[in-house]
C-alpha positions in Angstrom: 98.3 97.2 81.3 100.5 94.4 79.7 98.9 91.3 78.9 95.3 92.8 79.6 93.9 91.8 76.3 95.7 88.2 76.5 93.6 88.2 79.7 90.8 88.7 79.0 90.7 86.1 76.3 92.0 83.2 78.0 90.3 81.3 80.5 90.9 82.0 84.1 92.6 79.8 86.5 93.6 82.5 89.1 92.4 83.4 92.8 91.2 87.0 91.3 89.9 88.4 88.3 90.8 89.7 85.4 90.7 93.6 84.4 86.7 94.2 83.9 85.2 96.1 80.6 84.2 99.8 81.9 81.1 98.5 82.7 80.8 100.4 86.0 83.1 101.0 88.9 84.6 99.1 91.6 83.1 100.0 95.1 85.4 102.7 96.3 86.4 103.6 99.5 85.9 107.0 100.3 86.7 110.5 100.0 90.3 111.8 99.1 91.0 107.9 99.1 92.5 105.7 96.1 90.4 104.2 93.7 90.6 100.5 92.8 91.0 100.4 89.0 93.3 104.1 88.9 96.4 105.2 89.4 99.6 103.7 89.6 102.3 102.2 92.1 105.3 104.4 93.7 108.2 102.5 92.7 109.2 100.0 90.6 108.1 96.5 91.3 110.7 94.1 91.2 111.6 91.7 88.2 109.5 88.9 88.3 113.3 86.5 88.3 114.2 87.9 91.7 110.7 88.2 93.2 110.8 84.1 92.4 113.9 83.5 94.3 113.1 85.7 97.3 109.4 83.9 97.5 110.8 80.5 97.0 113.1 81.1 100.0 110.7 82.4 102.5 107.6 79.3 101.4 110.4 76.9 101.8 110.4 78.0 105.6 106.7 77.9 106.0 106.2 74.7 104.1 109.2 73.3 106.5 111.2 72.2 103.4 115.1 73.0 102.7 115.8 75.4 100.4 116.9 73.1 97.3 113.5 71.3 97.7 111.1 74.5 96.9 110.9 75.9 93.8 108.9 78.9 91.9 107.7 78.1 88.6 105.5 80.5 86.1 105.4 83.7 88.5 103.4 86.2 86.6 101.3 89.5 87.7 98.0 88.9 86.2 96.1 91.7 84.6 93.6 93.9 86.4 93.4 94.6 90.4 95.4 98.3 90.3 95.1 98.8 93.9 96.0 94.9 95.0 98.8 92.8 92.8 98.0 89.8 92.4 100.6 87.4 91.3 100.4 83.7 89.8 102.7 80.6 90.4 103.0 77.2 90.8 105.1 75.9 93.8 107.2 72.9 93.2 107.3 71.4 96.8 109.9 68.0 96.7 108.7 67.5 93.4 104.9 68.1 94.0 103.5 71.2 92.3 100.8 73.4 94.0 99.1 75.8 92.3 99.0 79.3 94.1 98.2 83.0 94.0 99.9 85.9 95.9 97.8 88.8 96.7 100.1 92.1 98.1 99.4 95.6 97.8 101.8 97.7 95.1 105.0 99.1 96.8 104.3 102.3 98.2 100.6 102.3 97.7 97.7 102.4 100.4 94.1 102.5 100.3 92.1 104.2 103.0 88.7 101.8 103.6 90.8 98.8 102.8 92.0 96.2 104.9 95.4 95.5 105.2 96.7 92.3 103.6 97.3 90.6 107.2 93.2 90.9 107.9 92.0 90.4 104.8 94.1 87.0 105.1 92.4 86.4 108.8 88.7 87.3 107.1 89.3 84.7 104.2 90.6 82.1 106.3 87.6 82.8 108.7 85.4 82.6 105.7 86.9 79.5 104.2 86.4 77.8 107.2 83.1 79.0 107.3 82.1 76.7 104.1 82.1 79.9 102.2 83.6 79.7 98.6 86.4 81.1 98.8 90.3 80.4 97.8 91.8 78.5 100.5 94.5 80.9 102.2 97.6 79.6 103.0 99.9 81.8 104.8 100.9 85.3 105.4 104.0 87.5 106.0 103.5 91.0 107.3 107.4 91.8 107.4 108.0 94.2 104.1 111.8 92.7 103.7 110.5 89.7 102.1 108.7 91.2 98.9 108.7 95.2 99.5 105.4 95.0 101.1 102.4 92.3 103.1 101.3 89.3 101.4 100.0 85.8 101.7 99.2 83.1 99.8 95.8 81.4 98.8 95.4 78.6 96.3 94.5 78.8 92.3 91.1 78.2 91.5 90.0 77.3 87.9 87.4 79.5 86.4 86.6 82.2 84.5 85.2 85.9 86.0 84.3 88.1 83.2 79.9 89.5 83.6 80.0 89.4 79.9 80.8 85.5 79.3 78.6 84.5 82.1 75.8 86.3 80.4 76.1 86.1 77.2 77.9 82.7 76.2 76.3 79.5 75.0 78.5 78.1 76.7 77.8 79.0 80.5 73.8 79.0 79.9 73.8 76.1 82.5 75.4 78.6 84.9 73.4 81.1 84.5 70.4 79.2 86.0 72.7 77.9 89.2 74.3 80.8 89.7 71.9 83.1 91.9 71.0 80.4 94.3 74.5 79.3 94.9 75.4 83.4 95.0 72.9 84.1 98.0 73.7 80.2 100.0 77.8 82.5 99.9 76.4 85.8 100.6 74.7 83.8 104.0 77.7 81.6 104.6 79.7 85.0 104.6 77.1 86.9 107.2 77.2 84.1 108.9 80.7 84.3 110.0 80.6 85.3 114.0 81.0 89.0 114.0 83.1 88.7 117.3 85.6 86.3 116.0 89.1 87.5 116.7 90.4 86.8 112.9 87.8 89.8 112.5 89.0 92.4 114.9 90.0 95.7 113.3 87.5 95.5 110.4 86.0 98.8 109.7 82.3 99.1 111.6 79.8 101.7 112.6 80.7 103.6 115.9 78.5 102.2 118.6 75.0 103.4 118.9 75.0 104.1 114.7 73.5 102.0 112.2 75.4 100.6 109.4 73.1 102.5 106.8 73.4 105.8 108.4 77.4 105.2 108.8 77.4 104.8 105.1 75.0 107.0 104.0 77.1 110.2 105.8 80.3 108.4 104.4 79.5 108.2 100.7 77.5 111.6 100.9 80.8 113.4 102.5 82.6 111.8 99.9 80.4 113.5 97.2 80.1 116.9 98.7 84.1 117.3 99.2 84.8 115.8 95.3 82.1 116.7 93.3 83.2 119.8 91.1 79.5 120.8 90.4 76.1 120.6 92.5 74.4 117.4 91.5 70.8 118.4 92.9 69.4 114.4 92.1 71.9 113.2 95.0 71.7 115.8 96.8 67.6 114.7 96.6 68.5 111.0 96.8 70.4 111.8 100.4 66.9 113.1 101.7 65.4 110.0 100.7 67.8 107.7 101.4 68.0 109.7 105.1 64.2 109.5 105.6 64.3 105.3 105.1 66.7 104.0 106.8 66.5 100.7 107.8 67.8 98.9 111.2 69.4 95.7 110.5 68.6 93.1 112.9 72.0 92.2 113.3 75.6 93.1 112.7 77.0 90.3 110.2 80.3 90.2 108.2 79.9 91.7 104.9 82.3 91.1 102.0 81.5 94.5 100.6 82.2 94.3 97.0 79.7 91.3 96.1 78.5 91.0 93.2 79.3 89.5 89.5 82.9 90.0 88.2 84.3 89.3 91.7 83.6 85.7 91.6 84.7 82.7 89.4 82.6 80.2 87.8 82.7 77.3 85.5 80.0 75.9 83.6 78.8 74.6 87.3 78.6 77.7 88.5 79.9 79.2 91.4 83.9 78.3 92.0 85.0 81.0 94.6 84.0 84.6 96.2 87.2 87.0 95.7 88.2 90.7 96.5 87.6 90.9 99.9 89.7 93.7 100.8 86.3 96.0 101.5 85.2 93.4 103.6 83.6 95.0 107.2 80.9 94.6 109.9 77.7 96.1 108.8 73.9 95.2 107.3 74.0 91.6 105.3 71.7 93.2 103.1 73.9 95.8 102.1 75.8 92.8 99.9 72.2 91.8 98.4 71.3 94.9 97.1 74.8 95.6 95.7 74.8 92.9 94.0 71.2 94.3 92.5 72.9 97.9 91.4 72.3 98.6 88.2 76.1 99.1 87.4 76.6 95.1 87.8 73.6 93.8 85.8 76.0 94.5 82.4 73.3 95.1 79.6 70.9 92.8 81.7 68.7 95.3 83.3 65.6 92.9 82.9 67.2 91.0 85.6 67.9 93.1 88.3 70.1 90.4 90.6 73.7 91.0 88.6 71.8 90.0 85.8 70.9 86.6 87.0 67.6 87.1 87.8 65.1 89.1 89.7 64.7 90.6 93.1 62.3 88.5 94.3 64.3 85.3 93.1 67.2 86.3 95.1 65.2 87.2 97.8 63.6 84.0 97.5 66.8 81.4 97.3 68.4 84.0 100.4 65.6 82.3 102.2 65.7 79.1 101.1 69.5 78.7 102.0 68.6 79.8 106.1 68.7 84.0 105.7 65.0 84.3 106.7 63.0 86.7 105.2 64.7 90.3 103.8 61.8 93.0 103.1 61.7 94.0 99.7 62.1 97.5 101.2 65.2 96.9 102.9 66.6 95.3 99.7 65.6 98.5 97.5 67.4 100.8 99.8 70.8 99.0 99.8 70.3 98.8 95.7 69.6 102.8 96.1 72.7 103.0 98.1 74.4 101.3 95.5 73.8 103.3 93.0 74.4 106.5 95.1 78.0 104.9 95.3 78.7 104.3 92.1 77.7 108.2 91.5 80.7 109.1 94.0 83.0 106.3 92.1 82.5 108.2 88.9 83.1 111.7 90.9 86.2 110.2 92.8 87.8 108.9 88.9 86.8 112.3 87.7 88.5 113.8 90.2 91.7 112.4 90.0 92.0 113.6 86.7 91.3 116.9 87.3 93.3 116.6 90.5 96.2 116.3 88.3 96.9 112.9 89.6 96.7 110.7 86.7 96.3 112.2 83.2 93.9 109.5 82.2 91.1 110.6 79.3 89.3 108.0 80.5 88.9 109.0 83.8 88.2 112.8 82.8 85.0 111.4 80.5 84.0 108.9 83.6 82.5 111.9 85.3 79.7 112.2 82.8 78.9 108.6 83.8 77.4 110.1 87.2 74.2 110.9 85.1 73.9 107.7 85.0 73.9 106.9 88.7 71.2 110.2 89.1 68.7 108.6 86.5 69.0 105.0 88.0 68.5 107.0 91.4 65.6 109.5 89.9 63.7 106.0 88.8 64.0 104.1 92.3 62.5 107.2 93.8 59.8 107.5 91.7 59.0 103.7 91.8 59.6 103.2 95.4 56.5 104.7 98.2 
């Protein structure tokens, strides 16, 4: 993608991140679904010159302003987010510039399990006001005659989102220390969002009478059996054991569904802002803990099992302290099992786009071998766990 290396290189100052090192996958959806991170747009996006003009117009009606007083300055798509576009710009408003980011989905692209750009608006907005983190939305627009497809608009946050920096530079050692307990007070600001607000209706949840871990365990496991070009007799194992522990969450919360390191911003501070909450849903709060523990997200760190931040029982620990109560270890282990029974079907879905014919992509045909990893993380939860 253009301008992928320049991103990664420059500090970030945008409501999402750049593109990620193939360090793992990105939470996928489902069977037969798109992936986040492959494949490409049908259709041309438009020139960044008249995309300006058109988005100037319509923000001068929302903002209440005449058309000579609103102006688009610096529009530019920002590297990374293949299934979302995410677009950077700074609004001059009677001479007042406000920084801003545009979040839409490609022209003619759609992504079963995802929210549309209208929710995911209502769930950030909901979340914002909810003291959570999170880029401050602005506004939306659902008709497709303004840009080609939904949108809204969210401010620019200042901060950087690449795993590797946060772990590994001098720079953001102070960070490092801040970050977990300031990443489980968001994860509980987030499941504390009421479940029954209307800004949530429509978000993907377990039929009635089904828990959330059973809902997800039959969705990733049909996802494997109708993709997988091979038997893979470690998840077909892990299913059994996943099946014979399931836990029942106390409560149905809101959960982002994708949290972990690399879809948030930080400074030297730590924690700026939560992002990519299009596989937000109703489901187990601890299913965004134990994610966030998956192996695939620790990035070299696997001595710190919490994204790399720290351990298990630290995490558990500040969840806690912030309000969450107490989260059995076992609970926790199962979601972080679940994880990485995921990230096996990620690597089966980007294998099988390839061999679908879908995207000639030699990186996604050598991703499939990566599932061995998910089966060897899986093979050593099982054997550690009772």
């Amino acid at each position: 993608m253009a301008g992928r290396e320049a991103a990664r290189d420059r500090r970030r100052d945008a409501g999402g991140p750049p593109q990620e090192p193939r360090e793992g996958p990105r939470a996928g959806p489902g069977a037969g679904a798109e992936l986040r991170g492959v494949g490409a747009a049908d259709g041309a996006a438009p020139e960044p010159d008249a995309l300006a003009g058109r988005l100037a117009r319509w923000c001068a009606a929302q903002w209440g302003r005449a058309p000579d007083e609103v102006r688009v300055h610096g529009l530019r798509r920002l590297a990374g987010g293949s299934s979302r576009e995410t677009w950077s710009f700074d609004l001059e408003l009677a001479g007042a510039l406000l920084p801003l980011v545009l979040r839409r989905d490609p022209p003619g692209r759609t992504g079963a399990g995802e929210s549309d750009r209208g929710l995911e608006f209502r769930v950030v907005k909901a979340a914002f006001e909810a003291g959570v983190p999170a880029p401050r939305p602005h506004f939306a627009c659902a008709d497709p005659a303004v840009l080609g497809t939904p949108f809204y608009l969210m401010d620019r946050v200042e901060g950087e989102a690449l795993p590797r920096r946060l772990l590994r530079d001098d720079r953001y050692a102070g960070a490092r220390e801040k970050l977990l307990p300031q990443l489980a007070e968001a994860a509980l600001r987030i499941h504390r969002v009421p479940p029954e607000l209307p800004a949530l209706a429509g978000l993907p949840a377990p039929p009635p009478g089904v828990s959330p871990a059973l809902a997800e365990l039959e969705r990733v496991s049909e996802g494997i059996r109708a993709l997988a070009a091979e038997p893979h007799p470690v998840l077909a194992l892990a299913e059994r054991w996943l099946r014979a522990r399931l836990p029942a969450p106390e409560r149905l919360a809101l959960v982002h569904g994708d949290f972990r390191v690399g879809n948030v911003l930080f400074d030297e501070g730590g924690l700026r802002a939560v992002l990519d909450w299009e596989l937000c849903k109703l489901g187990d709060p601890v299913e965004d803990l134990g994610w966030l523990c998956t192996r695939a997200w620790r990035f070299g760190r696997d001595d710190l099992p919490a994204g790399g931040l720290g351990t298990r029982e630290a995490l558990l620990a500040a969840y806690r302290d912030a309000g969450g109560g107490d989260v059995d270890p076992a609970h926790l282990r199962f979601w972080e099992a679940m994880g990485s029974y995921k990230v096996a079907l990620v690597f089966i879905q980007q294998s099988w786009v390839y061999r679908s014919g879908r995207l000639p992509s030699l990186e996604l045909a050598s991703l499939g071998r990566r599932t061995a990893e998910a089966e060897e993380e899986l093979v050593r939860l099982m054997e550690e766990s009772p």
